[in-house]
C-alpha positions as CSV (number, residue, x, y, z in Angstrom):
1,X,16.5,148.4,156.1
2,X,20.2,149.3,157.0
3,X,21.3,146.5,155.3
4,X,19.7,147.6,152.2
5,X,20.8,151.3,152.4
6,X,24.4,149.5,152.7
7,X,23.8,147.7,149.7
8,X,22.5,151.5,148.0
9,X,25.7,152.7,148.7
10,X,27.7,150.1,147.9
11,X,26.0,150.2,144.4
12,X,26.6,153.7,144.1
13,X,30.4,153.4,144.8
14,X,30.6,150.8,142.5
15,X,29.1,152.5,139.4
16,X,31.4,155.8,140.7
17,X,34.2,153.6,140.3
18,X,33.4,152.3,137.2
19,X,32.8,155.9,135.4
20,X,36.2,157.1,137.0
21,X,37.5,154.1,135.2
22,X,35.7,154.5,131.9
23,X,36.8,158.6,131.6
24,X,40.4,157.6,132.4
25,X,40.6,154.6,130.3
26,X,39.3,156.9,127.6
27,X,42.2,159.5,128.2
28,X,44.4,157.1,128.3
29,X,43.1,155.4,124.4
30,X,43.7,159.0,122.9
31,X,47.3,159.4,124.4
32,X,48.0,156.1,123.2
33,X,46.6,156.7,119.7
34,X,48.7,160.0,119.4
35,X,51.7,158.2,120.7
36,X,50.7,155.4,117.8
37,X,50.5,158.0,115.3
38,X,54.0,159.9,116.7
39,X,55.2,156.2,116.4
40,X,54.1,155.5,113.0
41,X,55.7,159.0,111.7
42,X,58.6,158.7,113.6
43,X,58.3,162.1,115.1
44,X,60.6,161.5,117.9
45,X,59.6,165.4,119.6
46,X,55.7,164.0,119.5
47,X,56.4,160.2,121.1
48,X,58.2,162.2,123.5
49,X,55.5,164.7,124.6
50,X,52.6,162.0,124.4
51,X,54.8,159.1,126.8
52,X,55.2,162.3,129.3
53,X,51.7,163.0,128.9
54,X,50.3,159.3,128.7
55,X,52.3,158.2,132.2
56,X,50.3,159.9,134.8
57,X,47.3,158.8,132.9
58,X,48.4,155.1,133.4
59,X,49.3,155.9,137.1
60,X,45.9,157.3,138.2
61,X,44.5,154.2,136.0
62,X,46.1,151.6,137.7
63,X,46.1,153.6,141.4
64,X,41.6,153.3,140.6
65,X,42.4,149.6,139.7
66,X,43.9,149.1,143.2
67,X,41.1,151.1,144.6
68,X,38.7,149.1,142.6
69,X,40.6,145.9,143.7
70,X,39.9,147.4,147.7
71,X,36.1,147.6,147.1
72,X,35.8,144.3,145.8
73,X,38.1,143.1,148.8
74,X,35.6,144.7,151.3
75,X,32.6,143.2,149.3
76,X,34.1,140.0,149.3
77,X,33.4,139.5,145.5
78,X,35.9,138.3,143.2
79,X,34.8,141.1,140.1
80,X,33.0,144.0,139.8
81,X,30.8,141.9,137.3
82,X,30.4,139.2,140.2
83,X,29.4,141.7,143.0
84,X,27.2,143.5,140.5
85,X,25.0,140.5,139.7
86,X,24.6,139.9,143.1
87,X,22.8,142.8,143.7
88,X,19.1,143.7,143.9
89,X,17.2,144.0,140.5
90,X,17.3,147.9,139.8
91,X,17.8,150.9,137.9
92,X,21.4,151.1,139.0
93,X,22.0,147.5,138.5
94,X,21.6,148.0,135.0
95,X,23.6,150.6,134.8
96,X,26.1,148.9,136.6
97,X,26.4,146.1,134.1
98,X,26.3,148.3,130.9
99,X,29.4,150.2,132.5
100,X,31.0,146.8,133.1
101,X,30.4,146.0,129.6
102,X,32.0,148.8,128.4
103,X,34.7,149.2,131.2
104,X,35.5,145.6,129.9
105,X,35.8,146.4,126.1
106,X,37.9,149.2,126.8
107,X,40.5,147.6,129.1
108,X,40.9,144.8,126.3
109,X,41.2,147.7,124.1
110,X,43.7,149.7,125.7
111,X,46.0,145.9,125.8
112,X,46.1,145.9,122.4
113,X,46.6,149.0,122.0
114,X,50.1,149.2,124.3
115,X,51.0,145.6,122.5
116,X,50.8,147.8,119.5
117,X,52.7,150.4,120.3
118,X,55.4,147.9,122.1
119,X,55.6,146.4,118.7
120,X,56.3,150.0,116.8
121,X,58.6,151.4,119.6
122,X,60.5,147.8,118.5
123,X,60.3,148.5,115.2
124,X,61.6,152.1,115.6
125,X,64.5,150.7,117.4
126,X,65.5,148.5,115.1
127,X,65.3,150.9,112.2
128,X,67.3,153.1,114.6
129,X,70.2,150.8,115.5
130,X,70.3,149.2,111.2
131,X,71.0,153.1,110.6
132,X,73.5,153.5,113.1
133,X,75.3,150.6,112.5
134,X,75.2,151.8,108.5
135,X,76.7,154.9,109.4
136,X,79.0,153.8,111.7
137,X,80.4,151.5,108.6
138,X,79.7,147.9,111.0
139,X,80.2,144.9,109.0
140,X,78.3,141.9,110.0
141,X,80.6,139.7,111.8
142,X,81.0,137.3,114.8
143,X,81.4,138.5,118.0
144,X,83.2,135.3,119.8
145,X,86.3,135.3,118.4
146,X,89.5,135.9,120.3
147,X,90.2,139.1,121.6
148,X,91.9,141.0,119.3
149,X,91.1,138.6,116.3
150,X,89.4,139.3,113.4
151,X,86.1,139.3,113.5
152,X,85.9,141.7,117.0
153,X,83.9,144.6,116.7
154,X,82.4,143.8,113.4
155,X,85.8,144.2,111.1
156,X,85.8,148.5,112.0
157,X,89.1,150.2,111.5
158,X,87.9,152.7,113.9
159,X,85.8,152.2,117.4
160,X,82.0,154.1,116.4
161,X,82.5,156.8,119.5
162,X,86.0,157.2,119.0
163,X,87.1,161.0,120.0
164,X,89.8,161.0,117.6
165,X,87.6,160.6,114.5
């Protein structure tokens, strides 16, 4: 009987865990899809004020990932999916396995989704620095040559934060 009841609660914390996980994973997909937006626009005020507002979201994810990690430690089971099938047929069981299913989806969701942005905060660099450099008046050019050749800092009569300009 006790060992049942242990089992109860066990199945309890898991599903607990797995809802914390699911709201927060959730949070974080919006930030990220206003941050991909802000991205995509190039508002730099926006990416700014979603990154600020996405990075304690990520934190308190991966700080229930640990915890996560620590209950499948102390139930000696290698995934939440794993320790979840070996449990008793029941109500919560199922629920259990519909939130893994879904807890699932959304993690590989919220990877593509940072791979995304990754790839547009790139992009927004580069279109950045090509503007700079424009600016600037940087001619393409080899950068090993000898110093004070030709060829050093791109052919510029003038160094790009020069004071005296």
């Amino acid at each position: 009987m006790e060992k049942q009841e242990t089992g109860k609660a066990a199945m309890k914390e898991a599903i607990a865990l797995l809802r914390k996980q699911l709201l927060l994973g959730n949070s974080c997909m919006d930030w990220l899809r206003e941050m991909k937006e802000a991205l995509i626009h190039n508002s730099g005020a926006e990416i700014t004020g979603t990154v600020q507002a996405l990075e304690p979201a990520l934190g308190d994810y991966a700080r229930l990932e640990e915890e996560q990690a620590a209950f499948l430690r102390e139930q000696r089971s290698p995934r939440m999916s794993a320790f979840v099938a070996s449990q008793p047929d029941s109500v919560e069981r199922d629920v259990a396995f519909r939130l893994v299913d879904k807890v699932n989806i959304l993690g590989r969701t919220l990877r593509e989704s940072i791979a995304l942005n990754k790839q547009l905060m790139s992009r927004s660099k580069e279109y950045i620095d090509f503007h700079v450099n424009l600016m600037s008046g940087v001619n393409a050019g080899t950068i090993y040559s000898a110093p004070g050749g030709p060829g050093r800092d791109g052919g510029r009569e003038r160094k790009m934060f020069d004071s005296s300009v």
